[in-house]
KOLSEPA-720689 format. One record per residue (C-alpha): chain; x, y, z; residue in one letter; residue number from 1. Coordinates in nm, 3 decimals, decimal comma. Layout:
! KOLSEPA-720689
+--------+---------+---------+---------+--------+-----+
! chaine !    east !   north !      up ! residu ! num !
+--------+---------+---------+---------+--------+-----+
!      A !       X !       Y !       Z !      a ! NUM !
...
+--------+---------+---------+---------+--------+-----+
***
This chain:
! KOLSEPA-720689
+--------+---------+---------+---------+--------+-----+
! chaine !    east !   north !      up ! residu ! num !
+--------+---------+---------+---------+--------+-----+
!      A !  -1,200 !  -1,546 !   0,980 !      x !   1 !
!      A !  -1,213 !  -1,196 !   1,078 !      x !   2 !
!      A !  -0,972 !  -0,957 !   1,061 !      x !   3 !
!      A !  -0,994 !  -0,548 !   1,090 !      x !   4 !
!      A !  -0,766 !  -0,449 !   0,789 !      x !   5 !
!      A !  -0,605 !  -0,088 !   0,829 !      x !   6 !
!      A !  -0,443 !   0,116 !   0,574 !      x !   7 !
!      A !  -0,216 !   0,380 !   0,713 !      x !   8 !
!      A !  -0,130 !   0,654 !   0,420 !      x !   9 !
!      A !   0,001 !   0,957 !   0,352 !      x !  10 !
!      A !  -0,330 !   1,136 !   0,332 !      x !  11 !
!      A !  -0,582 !   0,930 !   0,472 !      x !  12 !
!      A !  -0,623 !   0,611 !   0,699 !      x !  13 !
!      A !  -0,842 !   0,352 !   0,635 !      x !  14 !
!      A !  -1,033 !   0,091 !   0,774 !      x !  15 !
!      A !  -1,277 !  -0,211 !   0,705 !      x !  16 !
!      A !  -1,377 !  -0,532 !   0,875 !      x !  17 !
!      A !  -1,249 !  -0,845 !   0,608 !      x !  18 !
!      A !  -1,319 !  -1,181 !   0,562 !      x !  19 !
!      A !  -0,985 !  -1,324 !   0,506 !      x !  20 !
!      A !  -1,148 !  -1,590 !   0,323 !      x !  21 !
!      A !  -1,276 !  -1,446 !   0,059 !      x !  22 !
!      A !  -1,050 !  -1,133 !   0,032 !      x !  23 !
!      A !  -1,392 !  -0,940 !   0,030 !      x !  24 !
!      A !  -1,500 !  -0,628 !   0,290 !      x !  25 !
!      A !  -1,760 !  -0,682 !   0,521 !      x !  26 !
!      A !  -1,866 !  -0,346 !   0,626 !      x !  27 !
!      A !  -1,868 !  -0,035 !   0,442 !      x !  28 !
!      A !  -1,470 !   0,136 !   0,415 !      x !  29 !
!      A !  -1,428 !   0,418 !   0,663 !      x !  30 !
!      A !  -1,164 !   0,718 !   0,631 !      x !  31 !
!      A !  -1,007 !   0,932 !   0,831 !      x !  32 !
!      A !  -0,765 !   1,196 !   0,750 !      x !  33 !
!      A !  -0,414 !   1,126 !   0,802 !      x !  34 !
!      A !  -0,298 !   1,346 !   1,092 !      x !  35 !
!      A !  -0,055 !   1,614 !   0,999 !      x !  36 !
!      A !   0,220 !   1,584 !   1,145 !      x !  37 !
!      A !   0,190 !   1,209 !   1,149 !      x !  38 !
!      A !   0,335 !   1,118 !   1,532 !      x !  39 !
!      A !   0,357 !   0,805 !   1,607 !      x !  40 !
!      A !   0,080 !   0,945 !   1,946 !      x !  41 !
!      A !  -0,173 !   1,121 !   1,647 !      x !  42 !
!      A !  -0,133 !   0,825 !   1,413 !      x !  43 !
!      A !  -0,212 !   0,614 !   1,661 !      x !  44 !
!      A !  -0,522 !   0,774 !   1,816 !      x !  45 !
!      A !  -0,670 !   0,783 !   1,467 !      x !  46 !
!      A !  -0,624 !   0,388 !   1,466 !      x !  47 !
!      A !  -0,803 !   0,384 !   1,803 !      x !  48 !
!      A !  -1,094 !   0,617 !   1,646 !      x !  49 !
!      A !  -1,097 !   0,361 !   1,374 !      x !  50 !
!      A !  -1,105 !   0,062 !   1,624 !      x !  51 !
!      A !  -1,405 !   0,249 !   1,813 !      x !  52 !
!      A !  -1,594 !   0,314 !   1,478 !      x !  53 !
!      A !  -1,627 !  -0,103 !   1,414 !      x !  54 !
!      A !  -1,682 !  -0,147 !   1,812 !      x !  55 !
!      A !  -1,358 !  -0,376 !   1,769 !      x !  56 !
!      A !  -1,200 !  -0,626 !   1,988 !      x !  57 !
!      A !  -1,003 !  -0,906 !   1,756 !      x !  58 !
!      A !  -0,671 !  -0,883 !   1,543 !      x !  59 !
!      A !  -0,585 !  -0,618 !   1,339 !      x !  60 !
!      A !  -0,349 !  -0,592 !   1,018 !      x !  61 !
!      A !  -0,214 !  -0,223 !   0,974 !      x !  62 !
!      A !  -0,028 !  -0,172 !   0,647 !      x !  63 !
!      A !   0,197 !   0,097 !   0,718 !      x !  64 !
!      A !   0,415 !   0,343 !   0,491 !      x !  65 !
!      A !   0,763 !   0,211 !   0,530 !      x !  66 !
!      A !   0,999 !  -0,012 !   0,528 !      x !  67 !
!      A !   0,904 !  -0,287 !   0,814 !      x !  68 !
!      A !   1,105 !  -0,536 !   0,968 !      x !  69 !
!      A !   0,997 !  -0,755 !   1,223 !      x !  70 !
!      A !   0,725 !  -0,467 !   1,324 !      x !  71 !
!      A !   1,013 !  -0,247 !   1,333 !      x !  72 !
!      A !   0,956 !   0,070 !   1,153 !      x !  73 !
!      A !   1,303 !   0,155 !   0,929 !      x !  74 !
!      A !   1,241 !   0,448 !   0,715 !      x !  75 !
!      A !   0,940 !   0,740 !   0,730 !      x !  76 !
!      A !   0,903 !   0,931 !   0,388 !      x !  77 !
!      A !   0,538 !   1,027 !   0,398 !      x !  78 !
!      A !   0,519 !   1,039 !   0,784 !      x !  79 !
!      A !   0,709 !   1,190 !   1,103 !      x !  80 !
!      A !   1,020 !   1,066 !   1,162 !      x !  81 !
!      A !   0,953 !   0,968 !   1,552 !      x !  82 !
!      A !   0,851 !   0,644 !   1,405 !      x !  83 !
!      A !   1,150 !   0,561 !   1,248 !      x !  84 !
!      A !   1,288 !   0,231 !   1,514 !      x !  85 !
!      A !   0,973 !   0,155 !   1,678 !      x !  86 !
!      A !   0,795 !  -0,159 !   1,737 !      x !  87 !
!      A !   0,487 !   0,027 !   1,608 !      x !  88 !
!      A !   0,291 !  -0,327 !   1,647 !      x !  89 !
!      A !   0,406 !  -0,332 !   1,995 !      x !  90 !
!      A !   0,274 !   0,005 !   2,066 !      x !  91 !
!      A !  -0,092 !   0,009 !   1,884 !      x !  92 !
!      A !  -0,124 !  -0,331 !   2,049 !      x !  93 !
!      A !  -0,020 !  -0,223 !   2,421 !      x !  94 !
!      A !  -0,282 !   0,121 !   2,335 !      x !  95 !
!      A !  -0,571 !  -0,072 !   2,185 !      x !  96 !
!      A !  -0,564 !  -0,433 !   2,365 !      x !  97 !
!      A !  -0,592 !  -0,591 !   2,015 !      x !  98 !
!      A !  -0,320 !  -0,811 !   1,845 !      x !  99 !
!      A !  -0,180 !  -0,616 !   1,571 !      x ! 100 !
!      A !   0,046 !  -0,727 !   1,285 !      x ! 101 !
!      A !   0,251 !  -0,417 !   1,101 !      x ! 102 !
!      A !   0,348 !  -0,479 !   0,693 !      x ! 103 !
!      A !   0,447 !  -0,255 !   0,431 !      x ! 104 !
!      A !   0,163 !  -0,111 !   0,291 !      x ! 105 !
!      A !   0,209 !  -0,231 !  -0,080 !      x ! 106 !
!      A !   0,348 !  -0,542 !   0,042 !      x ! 107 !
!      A !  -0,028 !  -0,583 !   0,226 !      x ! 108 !
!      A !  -0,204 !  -0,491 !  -0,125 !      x ! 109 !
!      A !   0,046 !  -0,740 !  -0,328 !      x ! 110 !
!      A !  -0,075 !  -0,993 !  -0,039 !      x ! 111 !
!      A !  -0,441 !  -0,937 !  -0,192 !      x ! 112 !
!      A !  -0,383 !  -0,870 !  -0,517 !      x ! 113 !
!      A !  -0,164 !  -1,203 !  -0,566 !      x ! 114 !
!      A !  -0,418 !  -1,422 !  -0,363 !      x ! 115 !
!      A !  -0,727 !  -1,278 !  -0,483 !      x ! 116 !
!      A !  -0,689 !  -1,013 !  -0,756 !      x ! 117 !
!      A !  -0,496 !  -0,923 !  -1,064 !      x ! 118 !
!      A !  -0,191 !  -1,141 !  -0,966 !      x ! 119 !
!      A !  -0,342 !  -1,448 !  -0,888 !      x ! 120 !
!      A !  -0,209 !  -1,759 !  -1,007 !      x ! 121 !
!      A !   0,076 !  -1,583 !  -1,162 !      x ! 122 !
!      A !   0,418 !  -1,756 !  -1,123 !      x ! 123 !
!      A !   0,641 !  -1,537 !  -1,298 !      x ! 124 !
!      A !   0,731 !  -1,173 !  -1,237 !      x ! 125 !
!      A !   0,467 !  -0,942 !  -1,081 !      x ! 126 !
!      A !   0,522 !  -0,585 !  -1,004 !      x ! 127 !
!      A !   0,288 !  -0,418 !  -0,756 !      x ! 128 !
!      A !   0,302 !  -0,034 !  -0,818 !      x ! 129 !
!      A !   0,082 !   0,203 !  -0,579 !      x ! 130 !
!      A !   0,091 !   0,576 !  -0,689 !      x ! 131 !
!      A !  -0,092 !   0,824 !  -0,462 !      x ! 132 !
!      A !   0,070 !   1,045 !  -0,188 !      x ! 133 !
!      A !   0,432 !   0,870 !  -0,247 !      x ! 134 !
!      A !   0,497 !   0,571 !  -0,486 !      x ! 135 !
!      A !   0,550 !   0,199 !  -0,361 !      x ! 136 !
!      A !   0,573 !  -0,107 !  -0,481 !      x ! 137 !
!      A !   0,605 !  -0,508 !  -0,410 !      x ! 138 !
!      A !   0,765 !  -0,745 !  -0,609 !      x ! 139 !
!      A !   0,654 !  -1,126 !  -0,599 !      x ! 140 !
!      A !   0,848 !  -1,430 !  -0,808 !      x ! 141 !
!      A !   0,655 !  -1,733 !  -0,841 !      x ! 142 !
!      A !   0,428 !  -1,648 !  -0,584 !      x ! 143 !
!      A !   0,670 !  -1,513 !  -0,348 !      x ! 144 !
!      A !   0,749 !  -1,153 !  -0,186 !      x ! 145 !
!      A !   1,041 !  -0,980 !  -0,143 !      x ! 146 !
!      A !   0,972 !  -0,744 !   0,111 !      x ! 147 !
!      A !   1,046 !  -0,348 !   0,131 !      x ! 148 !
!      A !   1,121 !  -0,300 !  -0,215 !      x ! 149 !
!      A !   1,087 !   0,092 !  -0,155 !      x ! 150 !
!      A !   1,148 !   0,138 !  -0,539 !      x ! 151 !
!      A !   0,941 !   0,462 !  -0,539 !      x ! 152 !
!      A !   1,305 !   0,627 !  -0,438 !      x ! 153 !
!      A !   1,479 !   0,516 !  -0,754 !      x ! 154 !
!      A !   1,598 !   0,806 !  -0,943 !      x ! 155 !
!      A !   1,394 !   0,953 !  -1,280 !      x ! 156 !
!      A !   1,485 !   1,273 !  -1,486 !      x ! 157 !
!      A !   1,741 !   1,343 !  -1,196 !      x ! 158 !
!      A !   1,449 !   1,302 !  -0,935 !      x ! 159 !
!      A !   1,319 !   1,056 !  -0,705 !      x ! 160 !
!      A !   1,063 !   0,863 !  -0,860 !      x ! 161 !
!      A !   0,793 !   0,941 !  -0,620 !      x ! 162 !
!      A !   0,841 !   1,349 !  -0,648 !      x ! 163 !
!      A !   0,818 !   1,289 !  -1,013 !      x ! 164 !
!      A !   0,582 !   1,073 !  -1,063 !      x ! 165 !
!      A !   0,297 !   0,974 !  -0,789 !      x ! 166 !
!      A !  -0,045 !   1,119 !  -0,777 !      x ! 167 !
!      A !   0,020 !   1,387 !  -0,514 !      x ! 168 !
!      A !   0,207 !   1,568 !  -0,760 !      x ! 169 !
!      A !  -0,025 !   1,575 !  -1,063 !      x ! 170 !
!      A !  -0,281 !   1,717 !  -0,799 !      x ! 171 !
!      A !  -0,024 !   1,983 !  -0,686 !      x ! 172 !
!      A !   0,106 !   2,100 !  -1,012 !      x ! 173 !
!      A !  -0,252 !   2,073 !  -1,150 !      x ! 174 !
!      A !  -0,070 !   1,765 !  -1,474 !      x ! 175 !
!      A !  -0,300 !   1,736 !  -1,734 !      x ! 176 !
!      A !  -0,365 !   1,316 !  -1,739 !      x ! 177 !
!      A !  -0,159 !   1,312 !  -2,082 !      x ! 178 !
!      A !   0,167 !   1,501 !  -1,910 !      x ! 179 !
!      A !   0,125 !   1,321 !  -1,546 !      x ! 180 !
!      A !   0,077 !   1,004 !  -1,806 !      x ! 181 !
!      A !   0,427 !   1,031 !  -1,989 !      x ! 182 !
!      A !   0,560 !   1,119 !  -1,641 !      x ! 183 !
!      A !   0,460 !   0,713 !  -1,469 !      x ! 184 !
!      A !   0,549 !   0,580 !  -1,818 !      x ! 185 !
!      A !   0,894 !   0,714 !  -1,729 !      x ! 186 !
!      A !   0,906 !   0,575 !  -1,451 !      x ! 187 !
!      A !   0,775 !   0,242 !  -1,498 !      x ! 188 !
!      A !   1,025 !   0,192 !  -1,776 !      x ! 189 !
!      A !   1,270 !   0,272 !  -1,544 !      x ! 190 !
!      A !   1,132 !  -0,024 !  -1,340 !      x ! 191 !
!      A !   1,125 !  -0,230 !  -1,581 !      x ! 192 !
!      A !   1,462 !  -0,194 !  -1,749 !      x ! 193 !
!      A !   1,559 !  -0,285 !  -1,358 !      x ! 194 !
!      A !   1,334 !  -0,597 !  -1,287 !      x ! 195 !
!      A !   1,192 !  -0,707 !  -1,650 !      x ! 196 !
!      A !   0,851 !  -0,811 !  -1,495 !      x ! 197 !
!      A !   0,593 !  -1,020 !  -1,662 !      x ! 198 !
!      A !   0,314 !  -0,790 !  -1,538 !      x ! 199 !
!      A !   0,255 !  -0,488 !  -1,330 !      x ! 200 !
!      A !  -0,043 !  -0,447 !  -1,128 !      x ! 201 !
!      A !  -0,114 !  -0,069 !  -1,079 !      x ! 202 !
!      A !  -0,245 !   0,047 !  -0,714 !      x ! 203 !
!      A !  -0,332 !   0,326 !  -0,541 !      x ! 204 !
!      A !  -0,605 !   0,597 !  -0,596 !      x ! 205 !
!      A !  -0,501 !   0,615 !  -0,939 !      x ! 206 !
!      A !  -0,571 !   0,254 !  -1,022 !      x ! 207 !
!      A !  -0,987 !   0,343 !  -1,042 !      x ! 208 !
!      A !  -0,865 !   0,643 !  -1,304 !      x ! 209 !
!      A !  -0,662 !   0,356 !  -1,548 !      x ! 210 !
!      A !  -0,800 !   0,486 !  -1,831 !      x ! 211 !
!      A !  -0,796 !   0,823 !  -1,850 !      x ! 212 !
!      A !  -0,405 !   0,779 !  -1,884 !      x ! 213 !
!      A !  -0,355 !   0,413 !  -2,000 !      x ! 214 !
!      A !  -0,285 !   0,518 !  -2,369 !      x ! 215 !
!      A !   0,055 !   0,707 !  -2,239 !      x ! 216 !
!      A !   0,202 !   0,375 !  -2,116 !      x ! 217 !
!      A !   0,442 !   0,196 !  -2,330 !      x ! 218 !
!      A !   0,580 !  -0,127 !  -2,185 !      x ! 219 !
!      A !   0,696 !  -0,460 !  -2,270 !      x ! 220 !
!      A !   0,504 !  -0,603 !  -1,942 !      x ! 221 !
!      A !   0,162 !  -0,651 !  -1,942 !      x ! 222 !
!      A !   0,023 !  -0,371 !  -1,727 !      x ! 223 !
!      A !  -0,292 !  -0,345 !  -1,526 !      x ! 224 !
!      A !  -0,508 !  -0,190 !  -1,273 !      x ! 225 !
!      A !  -0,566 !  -0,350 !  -0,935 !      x ! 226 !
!      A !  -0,908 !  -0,566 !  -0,911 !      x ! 227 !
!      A !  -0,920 !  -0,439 !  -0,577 !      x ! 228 !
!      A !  -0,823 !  -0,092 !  -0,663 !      x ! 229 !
!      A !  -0,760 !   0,103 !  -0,343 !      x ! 230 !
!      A !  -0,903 !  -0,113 !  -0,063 !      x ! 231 !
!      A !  -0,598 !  -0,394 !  -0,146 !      x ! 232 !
!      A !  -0,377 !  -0,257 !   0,111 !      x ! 233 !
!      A !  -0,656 !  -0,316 !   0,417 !      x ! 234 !
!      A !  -0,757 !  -0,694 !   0,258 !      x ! 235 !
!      A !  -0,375 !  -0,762 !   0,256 !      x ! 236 !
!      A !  -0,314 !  -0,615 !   0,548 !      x ! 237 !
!      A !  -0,579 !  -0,842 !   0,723 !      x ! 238 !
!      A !  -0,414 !  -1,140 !   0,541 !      x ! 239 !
!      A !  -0,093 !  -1,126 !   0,657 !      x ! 240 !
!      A !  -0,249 !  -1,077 !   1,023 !      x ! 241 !
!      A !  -0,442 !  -1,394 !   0,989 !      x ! 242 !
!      A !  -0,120 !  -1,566 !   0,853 !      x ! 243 !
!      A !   0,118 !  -1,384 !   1,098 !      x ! 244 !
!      A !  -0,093 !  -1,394 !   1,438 !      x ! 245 !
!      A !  -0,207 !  -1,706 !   1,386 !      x ! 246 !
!      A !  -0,545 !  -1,659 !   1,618 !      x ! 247 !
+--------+---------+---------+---------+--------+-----+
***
């Protein structure tokens, strides 16, 4: 089946066509810049620019930068506020005529990376971490999600994690990969002195980058990069449409 995965970040949206199947893209990944401020209205029309670049007409899966609950938006870190208590599924589907279903964003890529990446078959522990504009992260035990974890707020040297820590700040305060290294080793211990996980599956745009800082992390859990580095979050976001909209 076919569903048109979307990936709604702080920076950038993407898009691809999936086969759910397979967990594979079938069309080339398209980007568009994440509307600044990110209204629900500009968010929105980029998904419909996205929709018109694939000619699309069936389900989509958007995965989304907050806390979801029943399509319900609940918190907005890395965009505007406005979305905070909307049924943004509602909304993109009443704009776009297509069936939408909204997830966390890192709960989309632990979707893929447990059914067809790093994760799979694992039935103890796993710890999805996605570092780029924020930090987020998914936790699965034996196979199953809890949802929203939103652990990229937990606290680190007196900071939140995610203004310590993700990607967007070694870019902005120009980290050397050693120093922005020791920084998400902090972190993740911090994580793991929490959760004790038997592995943790790195996402985000930093996951394609694992080794030029892999030496500065020190964990008891096994830790790797995602196999489906950053295009997890639009194959899991397609899964749980499939699963969820049951076309």
């Amino acid at each position: 089946m076919k569903v048109l995965g979307i990936d709604i970040g702080g920076t950038g949206v993407k898009g691809a066509i999936i086969d759910t199947r397979k967990g594979r893209l079938l069309t080339e990944r398209h980007r568009i810049p994440t509307p600044q401020p990110a209204t629900p209205t500009a968010v929105i029309e980029t998904v419909e620019e996205m929709i018109a670049e694939f000619d699309w007409h069936g389900p989509i899966g958007c995965g989304f930068p907050a806390a979801v609950k029943h399509e319900i938006v609940k918190t907005a870190s890395n965009i505007d506020k406005a979305w905070i208590g909307m049924n943004a599924a509602a909304q993109i589907e009443k704009d776009t005529g297509c069936p939408t279903h909204l997830v966390n964003d890192v709960d989309a890529a632990g979707f893929a990376e447990m059914k067809f990446g790093a994760g799979k078959k694992n039935k103890g522990t796993v710890l999805i971490v996605a570092v780029g504009t924020g930090i987020g992260t998914a936790i699965f035990t034996k196979g199953k999600l809890l949802p929203n974890s939103e652990l990229g707020h937990i606290k680190v040297n007196g900071m939140i994690g995610e203004h310590y820590a993700a990607n967007s700040i070694r870019e902005r305060e120009e980290l050397d990969w050693e120093t922005w290294g020791k920084r998400l080793n902090e972190y993740l211990n911090a994580l793991e002195f929490l959760f004790w996980p038997d592995l943790i599956i790195l996402g985000g745009g930093v996951s394609k980058k694992f080794d030029h800082y892999s030496e500065y992390i020190k964990l008891d859990a096994k830790i790797v990069p995602a196999y489906n580095e950053n295009n997890a979050g639009m194959i899991g976001a397609a899964l749980a449409a499939k699963k969820e909209l049951k076309p």
